[in-house]
N, CA, C and O atoms as a Maestro MAE file, in Angstrom:
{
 s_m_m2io_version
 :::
 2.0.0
}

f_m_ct {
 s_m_title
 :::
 protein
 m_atom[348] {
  # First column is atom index #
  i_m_mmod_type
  r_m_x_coord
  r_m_y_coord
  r_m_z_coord
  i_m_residue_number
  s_m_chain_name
  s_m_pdb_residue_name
  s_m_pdb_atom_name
  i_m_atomic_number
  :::
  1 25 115.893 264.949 94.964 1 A "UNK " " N  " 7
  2 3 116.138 266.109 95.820 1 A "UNK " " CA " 6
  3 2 116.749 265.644 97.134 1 A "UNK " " C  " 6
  4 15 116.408 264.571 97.632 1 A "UNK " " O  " 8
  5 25 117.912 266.677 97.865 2 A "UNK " " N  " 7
  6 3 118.437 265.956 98.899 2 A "UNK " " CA " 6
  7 2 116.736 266.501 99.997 2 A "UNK " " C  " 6
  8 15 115.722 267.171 99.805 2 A "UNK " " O  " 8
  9 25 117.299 265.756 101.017 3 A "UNK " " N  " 7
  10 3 116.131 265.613 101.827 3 A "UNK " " CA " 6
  11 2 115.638 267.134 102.529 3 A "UNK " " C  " 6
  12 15 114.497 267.492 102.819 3 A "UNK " " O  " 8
  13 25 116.931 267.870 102.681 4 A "UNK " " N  " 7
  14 3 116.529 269.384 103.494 4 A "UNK " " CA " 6
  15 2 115.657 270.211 102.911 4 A "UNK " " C  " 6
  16 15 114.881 271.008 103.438 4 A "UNK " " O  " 8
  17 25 115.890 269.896 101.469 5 A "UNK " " N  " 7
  18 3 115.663 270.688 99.741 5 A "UNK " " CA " 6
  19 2 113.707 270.393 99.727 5 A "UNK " " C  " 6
  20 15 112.742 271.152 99.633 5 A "UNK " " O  " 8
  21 25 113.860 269.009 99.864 6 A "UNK " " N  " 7
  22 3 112.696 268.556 99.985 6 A "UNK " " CA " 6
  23 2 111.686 268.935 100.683 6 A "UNK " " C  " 6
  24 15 110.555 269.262 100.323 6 A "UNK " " O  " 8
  25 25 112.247 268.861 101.897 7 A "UNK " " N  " 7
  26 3 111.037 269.170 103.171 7 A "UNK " " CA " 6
  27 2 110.983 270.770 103.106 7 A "UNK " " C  " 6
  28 15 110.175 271.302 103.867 7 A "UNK " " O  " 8
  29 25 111.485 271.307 102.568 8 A "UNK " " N  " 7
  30 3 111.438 272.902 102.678 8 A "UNK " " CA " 6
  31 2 110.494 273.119 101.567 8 A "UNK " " C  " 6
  32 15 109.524 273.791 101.918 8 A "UNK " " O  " 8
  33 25 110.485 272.726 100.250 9 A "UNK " " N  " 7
  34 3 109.732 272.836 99.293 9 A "UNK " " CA " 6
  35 2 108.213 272.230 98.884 9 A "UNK " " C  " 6
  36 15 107.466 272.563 97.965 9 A "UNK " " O  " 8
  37 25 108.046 271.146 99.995 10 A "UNK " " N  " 7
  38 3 106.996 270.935 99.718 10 A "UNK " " CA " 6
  39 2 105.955 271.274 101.096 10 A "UNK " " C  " 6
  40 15 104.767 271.000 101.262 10 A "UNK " " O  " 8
  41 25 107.062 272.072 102.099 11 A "UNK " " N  " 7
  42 3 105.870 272.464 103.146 11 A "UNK " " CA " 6
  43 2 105.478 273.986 102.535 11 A "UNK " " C  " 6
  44 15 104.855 274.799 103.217 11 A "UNK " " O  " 8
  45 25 105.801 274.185 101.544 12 A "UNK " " N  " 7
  46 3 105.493 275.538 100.691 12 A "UNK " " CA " 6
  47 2 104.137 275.157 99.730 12 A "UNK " " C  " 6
  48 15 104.096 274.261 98.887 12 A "UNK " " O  " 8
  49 25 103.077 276.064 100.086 13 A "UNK " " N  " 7
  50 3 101.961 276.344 98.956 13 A "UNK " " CA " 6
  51 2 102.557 277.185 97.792 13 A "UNK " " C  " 6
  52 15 103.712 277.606 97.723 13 A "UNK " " O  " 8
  53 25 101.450 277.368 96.797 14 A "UNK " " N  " 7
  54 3 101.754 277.747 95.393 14 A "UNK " " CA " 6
  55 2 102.216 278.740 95.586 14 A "UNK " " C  " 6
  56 15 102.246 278.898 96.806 14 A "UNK " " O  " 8
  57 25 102.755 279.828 94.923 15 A "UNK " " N  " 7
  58 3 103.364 281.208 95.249 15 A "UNK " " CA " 6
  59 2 104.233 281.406 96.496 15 A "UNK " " C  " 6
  60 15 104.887 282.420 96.740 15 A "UNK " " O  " 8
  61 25 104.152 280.282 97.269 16 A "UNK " " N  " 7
  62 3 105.015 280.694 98.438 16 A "UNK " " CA " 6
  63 2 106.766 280.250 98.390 16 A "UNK " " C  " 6
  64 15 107.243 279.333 97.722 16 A "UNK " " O  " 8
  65 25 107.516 281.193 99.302 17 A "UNK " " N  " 7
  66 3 108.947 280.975 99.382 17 A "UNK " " CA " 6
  67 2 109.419 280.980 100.688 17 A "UNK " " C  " 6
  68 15 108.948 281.575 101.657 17 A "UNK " " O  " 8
  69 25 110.245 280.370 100.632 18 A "UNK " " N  " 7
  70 3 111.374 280.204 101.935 18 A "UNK " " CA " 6
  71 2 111.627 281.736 102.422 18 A "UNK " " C  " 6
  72 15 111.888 282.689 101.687 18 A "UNK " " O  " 8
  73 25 111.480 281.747 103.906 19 A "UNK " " N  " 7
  74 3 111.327 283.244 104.343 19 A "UNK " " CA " 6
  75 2 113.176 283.233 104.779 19 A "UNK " " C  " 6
  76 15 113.833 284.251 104.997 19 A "UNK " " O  " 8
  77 25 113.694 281.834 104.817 20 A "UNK " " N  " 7
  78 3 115.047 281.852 105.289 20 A "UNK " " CA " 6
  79 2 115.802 281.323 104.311 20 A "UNK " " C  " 6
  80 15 114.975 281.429 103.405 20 A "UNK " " O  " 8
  81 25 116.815 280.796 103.761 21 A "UNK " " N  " 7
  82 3 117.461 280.274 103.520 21 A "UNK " " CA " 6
  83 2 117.354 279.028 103.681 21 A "UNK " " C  " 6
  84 15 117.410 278.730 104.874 21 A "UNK " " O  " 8
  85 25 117.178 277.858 102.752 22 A "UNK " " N  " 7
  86 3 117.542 276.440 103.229 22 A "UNK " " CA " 6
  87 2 118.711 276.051 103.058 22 A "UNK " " C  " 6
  88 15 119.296 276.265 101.997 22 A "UNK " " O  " 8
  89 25 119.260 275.415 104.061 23 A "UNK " " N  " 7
  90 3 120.857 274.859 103.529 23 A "UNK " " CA " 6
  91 2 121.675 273.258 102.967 23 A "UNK " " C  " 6
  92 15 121.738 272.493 103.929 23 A "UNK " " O  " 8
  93 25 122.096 272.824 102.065 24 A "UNK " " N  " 7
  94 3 122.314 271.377 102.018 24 A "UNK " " CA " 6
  95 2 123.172 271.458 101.648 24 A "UNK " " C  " 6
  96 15 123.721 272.559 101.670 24 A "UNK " " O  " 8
  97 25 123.765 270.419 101.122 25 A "UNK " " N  " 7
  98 3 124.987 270.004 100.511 25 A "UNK " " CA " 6
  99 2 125.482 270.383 99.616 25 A "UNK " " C  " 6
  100 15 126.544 269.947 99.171 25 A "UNK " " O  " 8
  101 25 124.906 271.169 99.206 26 A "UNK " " N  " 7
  102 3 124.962 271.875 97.724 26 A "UNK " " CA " 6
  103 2 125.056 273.560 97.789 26 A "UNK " " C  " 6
  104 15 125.401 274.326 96.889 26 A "UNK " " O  " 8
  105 25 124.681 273.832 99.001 27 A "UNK " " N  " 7
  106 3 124.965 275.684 99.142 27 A "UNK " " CA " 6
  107 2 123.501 275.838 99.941 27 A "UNK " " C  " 6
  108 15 122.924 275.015 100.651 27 A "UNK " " O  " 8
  109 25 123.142 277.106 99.588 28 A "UNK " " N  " 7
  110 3 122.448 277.520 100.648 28 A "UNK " " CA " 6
  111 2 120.952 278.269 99.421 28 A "UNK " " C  " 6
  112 15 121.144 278.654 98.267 28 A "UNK " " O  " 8
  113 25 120.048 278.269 99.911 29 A "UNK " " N  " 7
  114 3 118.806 278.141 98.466 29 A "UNK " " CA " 6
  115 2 117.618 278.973 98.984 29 A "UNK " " C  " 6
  116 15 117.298 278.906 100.171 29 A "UNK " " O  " 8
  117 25 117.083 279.612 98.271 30 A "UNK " " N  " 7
  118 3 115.882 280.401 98.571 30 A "UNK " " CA " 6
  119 2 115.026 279.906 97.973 30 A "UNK " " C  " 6
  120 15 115.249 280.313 96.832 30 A "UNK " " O  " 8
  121 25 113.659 278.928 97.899 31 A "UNK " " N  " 7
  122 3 113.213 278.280 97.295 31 A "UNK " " CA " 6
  123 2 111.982 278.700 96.849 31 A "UNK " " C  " 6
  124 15 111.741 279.675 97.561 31 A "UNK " " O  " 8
  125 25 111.056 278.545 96.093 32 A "UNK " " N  " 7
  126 3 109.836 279.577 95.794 32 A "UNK " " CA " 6
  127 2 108.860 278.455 94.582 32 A "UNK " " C  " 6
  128 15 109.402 277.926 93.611 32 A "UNK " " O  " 8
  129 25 107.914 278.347 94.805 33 A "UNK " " N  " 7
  130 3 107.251 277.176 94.285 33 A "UNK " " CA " 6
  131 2 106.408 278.268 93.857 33 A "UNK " " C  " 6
  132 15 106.105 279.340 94.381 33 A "UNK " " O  " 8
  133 25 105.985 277.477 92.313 34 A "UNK " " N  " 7
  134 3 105.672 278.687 90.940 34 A "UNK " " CA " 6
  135 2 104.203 277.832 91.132 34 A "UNK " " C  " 6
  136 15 103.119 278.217 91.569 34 A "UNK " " O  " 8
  137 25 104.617 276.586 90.644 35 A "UNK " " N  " 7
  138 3 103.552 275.546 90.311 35 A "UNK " " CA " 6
  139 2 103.080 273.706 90.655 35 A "UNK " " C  " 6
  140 15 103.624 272.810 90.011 35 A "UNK " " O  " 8
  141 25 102.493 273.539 91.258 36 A "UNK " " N  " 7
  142 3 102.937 271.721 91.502 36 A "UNK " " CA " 6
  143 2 102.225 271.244 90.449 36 A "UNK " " C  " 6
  144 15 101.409 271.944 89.849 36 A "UNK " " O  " 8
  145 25 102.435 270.237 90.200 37 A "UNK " " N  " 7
  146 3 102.077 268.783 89.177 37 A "UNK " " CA " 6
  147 2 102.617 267.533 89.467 37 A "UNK " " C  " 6
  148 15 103.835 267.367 89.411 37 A "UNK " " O  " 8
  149 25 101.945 266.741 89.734 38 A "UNK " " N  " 7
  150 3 102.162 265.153 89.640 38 A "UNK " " CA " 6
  151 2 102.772 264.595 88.425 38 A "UNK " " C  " 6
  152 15 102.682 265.106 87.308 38 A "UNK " " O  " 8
  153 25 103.527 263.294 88.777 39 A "UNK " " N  " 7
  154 3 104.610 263.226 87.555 39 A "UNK " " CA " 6
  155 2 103.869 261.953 87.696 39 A "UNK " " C  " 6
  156 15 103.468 261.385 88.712 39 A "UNK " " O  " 8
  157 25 103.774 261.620 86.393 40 A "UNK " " N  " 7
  158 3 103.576 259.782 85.961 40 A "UNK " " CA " 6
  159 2 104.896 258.950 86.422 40 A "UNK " " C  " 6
  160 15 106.035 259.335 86.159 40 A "UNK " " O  " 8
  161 25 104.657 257.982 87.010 41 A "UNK " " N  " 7
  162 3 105.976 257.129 87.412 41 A "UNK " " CA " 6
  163 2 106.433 257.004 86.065 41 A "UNK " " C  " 6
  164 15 105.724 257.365 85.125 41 A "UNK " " O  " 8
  165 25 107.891 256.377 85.866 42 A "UNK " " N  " 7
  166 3 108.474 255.968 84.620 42 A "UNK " " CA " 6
  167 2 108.235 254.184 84.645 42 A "UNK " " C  " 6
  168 15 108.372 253.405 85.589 42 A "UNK " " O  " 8
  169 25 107.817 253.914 83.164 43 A "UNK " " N  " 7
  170 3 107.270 252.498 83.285 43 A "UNK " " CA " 6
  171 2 108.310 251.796 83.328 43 A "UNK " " C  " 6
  172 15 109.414 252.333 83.416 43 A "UNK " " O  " 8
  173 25 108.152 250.415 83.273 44 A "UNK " " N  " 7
  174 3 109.469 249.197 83.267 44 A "UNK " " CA " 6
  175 2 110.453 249.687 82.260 44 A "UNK " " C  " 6
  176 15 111.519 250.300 82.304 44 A "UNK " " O  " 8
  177 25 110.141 249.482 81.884 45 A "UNK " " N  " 7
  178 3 111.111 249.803 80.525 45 A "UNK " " CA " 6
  179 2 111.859 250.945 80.704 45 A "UNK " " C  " 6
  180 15 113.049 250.638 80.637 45 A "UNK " " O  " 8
  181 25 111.703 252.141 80.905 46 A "UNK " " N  " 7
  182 3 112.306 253.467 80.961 46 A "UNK " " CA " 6
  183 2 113.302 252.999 82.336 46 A "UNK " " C  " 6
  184 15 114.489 253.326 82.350 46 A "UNK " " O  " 8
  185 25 112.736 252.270 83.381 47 A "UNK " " N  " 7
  186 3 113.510 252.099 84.266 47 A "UNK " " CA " 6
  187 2 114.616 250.532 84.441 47 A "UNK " " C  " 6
  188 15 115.486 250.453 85.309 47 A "UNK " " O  " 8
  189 25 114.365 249.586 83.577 48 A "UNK " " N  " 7
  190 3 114.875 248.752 83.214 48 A "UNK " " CA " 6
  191 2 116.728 248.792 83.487 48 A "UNK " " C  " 6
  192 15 117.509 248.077 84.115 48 A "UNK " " O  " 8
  193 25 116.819 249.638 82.909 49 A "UNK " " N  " 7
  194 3 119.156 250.080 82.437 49 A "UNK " " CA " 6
  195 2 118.950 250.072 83.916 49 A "UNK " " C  " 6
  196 15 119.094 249.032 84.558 49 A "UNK " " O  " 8
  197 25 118.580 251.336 84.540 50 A "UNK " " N  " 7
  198 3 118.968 251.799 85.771 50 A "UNK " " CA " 6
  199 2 118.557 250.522 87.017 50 A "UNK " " C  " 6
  200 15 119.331 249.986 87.810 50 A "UNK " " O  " 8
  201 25 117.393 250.341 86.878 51 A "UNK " " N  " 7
  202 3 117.122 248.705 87.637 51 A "UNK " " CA " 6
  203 2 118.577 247.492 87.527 51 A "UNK " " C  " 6
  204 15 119.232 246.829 88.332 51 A "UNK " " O  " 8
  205 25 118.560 247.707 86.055 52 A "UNK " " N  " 7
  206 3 119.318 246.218 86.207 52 A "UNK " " CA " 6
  207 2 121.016 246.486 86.778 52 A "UNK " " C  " 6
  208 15 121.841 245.680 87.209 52 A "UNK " " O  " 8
  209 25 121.095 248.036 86.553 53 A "UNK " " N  " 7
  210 3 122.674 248.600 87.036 53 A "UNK " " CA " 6
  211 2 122.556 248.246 88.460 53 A "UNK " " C  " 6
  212 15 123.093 247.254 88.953 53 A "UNK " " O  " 8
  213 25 121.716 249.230 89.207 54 A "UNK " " N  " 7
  214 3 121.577 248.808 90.428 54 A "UNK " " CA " 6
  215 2 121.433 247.374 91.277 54 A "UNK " " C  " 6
  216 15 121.829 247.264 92.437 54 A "UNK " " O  " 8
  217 25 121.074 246.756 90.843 55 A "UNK " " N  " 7
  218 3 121.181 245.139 91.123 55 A "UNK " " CA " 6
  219 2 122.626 244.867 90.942 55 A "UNK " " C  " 6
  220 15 123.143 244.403 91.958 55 A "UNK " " O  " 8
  221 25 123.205 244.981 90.210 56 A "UNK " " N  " 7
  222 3 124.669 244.477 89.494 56 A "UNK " " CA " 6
  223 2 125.441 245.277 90.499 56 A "UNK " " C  " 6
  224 15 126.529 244.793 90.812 56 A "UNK " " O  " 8
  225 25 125.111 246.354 91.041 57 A "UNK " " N  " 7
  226 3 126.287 246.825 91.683 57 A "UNK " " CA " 6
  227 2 125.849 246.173 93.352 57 A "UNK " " C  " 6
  228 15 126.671 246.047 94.260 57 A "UNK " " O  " 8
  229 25 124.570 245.869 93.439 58 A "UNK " " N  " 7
  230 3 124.476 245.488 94.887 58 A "UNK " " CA " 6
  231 2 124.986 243.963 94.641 58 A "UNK " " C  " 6
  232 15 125.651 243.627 95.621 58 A "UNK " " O  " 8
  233 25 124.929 243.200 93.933 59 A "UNK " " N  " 7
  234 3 125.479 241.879 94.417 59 A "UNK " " CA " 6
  235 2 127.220 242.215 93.982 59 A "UNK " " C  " 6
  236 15 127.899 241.211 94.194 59 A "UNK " " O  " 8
  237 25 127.867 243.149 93.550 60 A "UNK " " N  " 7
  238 3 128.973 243.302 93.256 60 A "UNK " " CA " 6
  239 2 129.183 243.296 94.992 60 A "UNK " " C  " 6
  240 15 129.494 242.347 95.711 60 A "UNK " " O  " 8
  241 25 128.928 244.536 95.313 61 A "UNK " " N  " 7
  242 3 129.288 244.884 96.751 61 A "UNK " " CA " 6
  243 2 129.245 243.882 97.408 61 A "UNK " " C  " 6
  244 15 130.227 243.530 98.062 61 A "UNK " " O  " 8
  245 25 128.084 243.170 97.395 62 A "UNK " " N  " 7
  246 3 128.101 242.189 98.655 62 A "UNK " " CA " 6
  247 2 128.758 241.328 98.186 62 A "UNK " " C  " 6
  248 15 128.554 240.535 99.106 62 A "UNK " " O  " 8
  249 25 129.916 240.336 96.973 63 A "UNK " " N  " 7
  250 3 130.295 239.461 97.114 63 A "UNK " " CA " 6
  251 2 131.973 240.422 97.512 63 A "UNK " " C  " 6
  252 15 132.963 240.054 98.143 63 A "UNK " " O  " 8
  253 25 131.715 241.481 96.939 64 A "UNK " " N  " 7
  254 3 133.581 242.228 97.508 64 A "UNK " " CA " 6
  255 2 133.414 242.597 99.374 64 A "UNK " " C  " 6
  256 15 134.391 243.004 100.001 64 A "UNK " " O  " 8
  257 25 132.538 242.454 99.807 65 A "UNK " " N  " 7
  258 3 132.370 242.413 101.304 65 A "UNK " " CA " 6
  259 2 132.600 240.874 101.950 65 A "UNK " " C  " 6
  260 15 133.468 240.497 102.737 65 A "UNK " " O  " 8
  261 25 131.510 240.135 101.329 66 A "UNK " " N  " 7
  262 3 131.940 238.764 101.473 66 A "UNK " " CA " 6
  263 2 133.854 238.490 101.358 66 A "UNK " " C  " 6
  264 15 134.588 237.951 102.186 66 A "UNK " " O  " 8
  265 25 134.071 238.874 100.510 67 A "UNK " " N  " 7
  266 3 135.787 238.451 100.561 67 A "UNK " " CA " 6
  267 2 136.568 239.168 101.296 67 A "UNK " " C  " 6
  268 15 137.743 238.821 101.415 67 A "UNK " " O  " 8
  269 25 136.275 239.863 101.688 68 A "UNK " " N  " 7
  270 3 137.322 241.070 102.579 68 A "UNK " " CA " 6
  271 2 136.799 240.842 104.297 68 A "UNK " " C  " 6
  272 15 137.123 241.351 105.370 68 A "UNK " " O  " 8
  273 25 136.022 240.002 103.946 69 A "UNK " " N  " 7
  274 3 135.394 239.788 105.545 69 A "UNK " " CA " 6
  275 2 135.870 238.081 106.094 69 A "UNK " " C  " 6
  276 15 136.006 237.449 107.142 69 A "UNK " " O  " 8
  277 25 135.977 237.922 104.856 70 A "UNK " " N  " 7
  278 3 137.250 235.844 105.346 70 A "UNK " " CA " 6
  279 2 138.298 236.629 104.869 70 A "UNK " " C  " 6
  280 15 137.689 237.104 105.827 70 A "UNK " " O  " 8
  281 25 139.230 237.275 104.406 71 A "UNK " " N  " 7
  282 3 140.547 237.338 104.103 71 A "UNK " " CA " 6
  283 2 141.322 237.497 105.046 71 A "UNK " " C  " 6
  284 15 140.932 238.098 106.048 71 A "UNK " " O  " 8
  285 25 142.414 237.071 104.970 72 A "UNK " " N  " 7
  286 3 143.070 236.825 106.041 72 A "UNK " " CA " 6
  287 2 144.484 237.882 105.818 72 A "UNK " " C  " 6
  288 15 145.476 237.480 105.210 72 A "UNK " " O  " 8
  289 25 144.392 239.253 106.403 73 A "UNK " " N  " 7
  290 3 145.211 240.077 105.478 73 A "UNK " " CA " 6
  291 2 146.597 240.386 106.857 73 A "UNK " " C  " 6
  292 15 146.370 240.795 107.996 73 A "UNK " " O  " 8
  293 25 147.418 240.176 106.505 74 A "UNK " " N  " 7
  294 3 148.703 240.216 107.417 74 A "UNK " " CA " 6
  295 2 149.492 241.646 106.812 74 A "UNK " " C  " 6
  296 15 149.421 242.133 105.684 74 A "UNK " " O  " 8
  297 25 150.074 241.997 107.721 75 A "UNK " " N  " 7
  298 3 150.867 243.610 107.195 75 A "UNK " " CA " 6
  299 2 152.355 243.274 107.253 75 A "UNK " " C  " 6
  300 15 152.839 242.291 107.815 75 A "UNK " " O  " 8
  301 25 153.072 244.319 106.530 76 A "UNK " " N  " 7
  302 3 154.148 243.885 106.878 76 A "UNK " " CA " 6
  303 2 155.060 245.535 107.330 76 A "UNK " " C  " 6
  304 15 154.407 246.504 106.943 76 A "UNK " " O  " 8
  305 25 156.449 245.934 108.082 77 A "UNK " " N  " 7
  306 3 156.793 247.114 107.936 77 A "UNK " " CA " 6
  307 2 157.720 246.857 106.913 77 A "UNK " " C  " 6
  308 15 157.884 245.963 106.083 77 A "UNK " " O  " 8
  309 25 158.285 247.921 107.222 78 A "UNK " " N  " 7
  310 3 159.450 248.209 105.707 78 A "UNK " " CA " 6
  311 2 160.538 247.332 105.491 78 A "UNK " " C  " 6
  312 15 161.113 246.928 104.480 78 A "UNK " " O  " 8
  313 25 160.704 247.093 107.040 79 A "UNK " " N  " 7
  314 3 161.959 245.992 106.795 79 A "UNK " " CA " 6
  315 2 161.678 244.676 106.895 79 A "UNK " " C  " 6
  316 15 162.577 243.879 107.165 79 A "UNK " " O  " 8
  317 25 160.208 244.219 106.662 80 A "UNK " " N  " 7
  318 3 159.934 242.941 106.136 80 A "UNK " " CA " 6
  319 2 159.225 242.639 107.588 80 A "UNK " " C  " 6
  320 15 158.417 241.761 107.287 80 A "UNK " " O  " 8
  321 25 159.105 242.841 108.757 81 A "UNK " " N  " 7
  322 3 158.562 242.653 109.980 81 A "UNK " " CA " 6
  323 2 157.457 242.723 110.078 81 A "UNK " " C  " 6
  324 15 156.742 243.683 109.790 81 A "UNK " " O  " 8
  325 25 157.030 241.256 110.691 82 A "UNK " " N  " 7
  326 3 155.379 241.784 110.749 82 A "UNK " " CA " 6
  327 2 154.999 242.201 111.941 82 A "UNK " " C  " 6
  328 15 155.543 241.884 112.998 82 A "UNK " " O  " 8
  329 25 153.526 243.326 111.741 83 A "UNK " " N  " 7
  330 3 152.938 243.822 112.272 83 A "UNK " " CA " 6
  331 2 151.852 243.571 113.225 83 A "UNK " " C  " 6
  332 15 151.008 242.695 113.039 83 A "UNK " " O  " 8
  333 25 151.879 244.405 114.327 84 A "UNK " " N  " 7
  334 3 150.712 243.659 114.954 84 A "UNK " " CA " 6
  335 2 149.412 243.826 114.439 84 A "UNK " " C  " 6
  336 15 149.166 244.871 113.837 84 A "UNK " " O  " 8
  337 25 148.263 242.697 114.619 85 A "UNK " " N  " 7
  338 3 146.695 242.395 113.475 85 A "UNK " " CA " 6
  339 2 146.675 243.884 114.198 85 A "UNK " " C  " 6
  340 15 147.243 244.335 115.193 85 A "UNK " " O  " 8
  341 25 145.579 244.538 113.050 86 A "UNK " " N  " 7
  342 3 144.619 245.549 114.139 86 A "UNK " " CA " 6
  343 2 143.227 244.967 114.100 86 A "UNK " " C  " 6
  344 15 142.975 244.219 113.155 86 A "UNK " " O  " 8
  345 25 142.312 245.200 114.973 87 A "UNK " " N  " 7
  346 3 141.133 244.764 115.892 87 A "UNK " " CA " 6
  347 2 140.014 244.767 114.661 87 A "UNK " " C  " 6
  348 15 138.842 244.469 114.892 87 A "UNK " " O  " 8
  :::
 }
 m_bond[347] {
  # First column is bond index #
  i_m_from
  i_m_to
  i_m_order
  :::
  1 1 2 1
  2 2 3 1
  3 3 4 2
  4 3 5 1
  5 5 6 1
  6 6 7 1
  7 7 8 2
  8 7 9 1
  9 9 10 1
  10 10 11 1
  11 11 12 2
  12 11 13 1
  13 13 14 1
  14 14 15 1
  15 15 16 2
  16 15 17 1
  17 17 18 1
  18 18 19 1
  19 19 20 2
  20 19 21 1
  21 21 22 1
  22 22 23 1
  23 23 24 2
  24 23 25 1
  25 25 26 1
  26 26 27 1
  27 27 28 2
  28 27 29 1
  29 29 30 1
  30 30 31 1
  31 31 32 2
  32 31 33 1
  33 33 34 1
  34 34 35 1
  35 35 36 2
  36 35 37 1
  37 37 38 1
  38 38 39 1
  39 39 40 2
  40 39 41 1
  41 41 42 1
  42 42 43 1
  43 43 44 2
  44 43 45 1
  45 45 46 1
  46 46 47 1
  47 47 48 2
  48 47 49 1
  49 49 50 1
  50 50 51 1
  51 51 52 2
  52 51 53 1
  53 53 54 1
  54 54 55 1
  55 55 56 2
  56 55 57 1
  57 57 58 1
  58 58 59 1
  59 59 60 2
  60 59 61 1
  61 61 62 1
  62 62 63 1
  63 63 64 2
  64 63 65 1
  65 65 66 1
  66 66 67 1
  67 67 68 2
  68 67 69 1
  69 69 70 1
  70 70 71 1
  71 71 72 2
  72 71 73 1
  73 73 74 1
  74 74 75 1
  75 75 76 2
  76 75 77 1
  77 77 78 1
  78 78 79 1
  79 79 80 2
  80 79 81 1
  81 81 82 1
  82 82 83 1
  83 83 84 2
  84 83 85 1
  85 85 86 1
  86 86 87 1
  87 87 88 2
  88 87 89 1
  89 89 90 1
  90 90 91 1
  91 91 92 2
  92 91 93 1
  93 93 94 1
  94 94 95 1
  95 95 96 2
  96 95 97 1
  97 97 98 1
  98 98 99 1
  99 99 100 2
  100 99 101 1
  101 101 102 1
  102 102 103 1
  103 103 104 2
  104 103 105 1
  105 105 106 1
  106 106 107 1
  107 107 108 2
  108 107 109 1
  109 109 110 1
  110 110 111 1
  111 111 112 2
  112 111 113 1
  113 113 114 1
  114 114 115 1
  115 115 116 2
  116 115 117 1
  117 117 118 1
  118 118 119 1
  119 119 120 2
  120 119 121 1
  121 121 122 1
  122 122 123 1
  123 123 124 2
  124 123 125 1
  125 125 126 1
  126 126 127 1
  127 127 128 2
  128 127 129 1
  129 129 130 1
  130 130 131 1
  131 131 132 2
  132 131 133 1
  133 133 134 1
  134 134 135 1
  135 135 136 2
  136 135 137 1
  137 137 138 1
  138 138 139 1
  139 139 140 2
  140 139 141 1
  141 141 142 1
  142 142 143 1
  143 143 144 2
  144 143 145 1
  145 145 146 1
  146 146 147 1
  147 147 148 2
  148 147 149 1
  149 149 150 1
  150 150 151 1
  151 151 152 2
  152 151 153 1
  153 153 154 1
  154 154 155 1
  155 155 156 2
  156 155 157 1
  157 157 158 1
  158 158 159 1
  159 159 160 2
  160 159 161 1
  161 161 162 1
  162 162 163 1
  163 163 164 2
  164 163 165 1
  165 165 166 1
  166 166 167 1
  167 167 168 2
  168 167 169 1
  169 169 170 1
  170 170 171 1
  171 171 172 2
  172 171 173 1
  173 173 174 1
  174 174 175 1
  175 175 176 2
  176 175 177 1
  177 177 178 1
  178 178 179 1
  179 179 180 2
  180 179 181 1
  181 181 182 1
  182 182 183 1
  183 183 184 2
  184 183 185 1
  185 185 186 1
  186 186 187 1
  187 187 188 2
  188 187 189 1
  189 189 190 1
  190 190 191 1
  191 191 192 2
  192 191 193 1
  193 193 194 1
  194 194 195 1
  195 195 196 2
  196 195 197 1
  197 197 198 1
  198 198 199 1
  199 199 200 2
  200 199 201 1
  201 201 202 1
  202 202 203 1
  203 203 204 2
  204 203 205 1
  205 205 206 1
  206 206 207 1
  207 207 208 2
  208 207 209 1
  209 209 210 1
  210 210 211 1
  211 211 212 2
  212 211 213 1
  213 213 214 1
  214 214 215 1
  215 215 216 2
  216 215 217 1
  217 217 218 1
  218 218 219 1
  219 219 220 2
  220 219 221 1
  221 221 222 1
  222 222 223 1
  223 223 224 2
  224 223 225 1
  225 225 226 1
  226 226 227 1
  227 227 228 2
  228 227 229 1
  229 229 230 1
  230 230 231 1
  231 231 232 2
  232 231 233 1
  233 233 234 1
  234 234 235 1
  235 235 236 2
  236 235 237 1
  237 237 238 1
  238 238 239 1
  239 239 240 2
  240 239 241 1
  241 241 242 1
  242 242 243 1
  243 243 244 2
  244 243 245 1
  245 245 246 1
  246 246 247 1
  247 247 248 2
  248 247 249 1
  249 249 250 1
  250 250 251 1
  251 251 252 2
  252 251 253 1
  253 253 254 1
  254 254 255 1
  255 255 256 2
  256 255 257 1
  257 257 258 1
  258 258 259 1
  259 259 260 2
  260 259 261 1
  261 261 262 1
  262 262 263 1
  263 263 264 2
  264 263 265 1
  265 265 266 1
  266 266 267 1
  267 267 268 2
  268 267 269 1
  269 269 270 1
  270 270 271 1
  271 271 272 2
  272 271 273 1
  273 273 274 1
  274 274 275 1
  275 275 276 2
  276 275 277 1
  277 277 278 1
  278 278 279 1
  279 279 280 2
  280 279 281 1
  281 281 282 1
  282 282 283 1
  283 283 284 2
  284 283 285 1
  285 285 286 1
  286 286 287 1
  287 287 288 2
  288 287 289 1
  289 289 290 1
  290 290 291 1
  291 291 292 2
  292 291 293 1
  293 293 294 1
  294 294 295 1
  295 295 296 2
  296 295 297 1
  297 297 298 1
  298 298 299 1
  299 299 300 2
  300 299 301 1
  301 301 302 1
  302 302 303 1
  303 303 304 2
  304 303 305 1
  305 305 306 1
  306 306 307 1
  307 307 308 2
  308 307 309 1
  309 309 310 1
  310 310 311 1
  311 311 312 2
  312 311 313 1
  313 313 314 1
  314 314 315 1
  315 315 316 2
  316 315 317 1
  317 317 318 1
  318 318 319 1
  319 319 320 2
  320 319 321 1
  321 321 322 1
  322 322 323 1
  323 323 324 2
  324 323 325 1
  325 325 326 1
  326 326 327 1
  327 327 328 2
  328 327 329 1
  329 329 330 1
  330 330 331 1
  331 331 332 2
  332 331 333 1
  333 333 334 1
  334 334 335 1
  335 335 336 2
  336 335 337 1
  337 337 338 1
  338 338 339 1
  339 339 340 2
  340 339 341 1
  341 341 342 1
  342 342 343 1
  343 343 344 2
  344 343 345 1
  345 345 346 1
  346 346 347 1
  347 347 348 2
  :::
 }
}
C-alpha cells in the first residue's frame, strides 16, 4: 500500500470510513474497512525468487554506479568540437 492509503486505513476501526477523500498516486479513494486479520508472513521459500531478484538488481546498480562514477565521459558538438565538462 502506498503510504497515504495506509495511514488512512489503518487509523480506521471496523465499520469505519474515510469522512474525506484520501488522495495518492493512484486517484483519490474513499476507504471503508469491512474487516481486519493478520496475515502469516510468507516463509523462505515463497519469498526466495523475489529475495534473490532483489539482491541481483542491487549489486547490478551499484556496480553500473561504480562505473559511471570513474568514467571519464567527454562530449562532443556537431561539428566535432569539444565541449565544455559540466560540474
Amino acid at each position: 500500500m502506498v503510504p497515504e492509503f495506509a495511514d488512512a486505513a489503518f487509523k480506521l476501526g471496523k465499520g469505519e470510513y474515510t469522512k474525506t477523500p484520501v488522495h495518492t498516486q493512484f486517484g483519490w479513494h474513499v476507504i471503508k474497512v469491512d474487516d481486519r486479520r493478520t496475515a502469516a508472513p510468507p516463509s523462505f521459500e515463497e519469498s526466495k525468487q523475489e529475495l534473490t531478484e532483489e539482491v541481483a538488481r542491487d549489486i547490478v546498480n551499484a556496480k553500473v554506479k561504480a562505473l559511471r562514477d570513474s568514467a571519464k565521459i567527454e562530449t562532443f558538438a556537431l561539428d566535432g568540437s569539444p565541449l565544455p565538462a559540466k560540474p
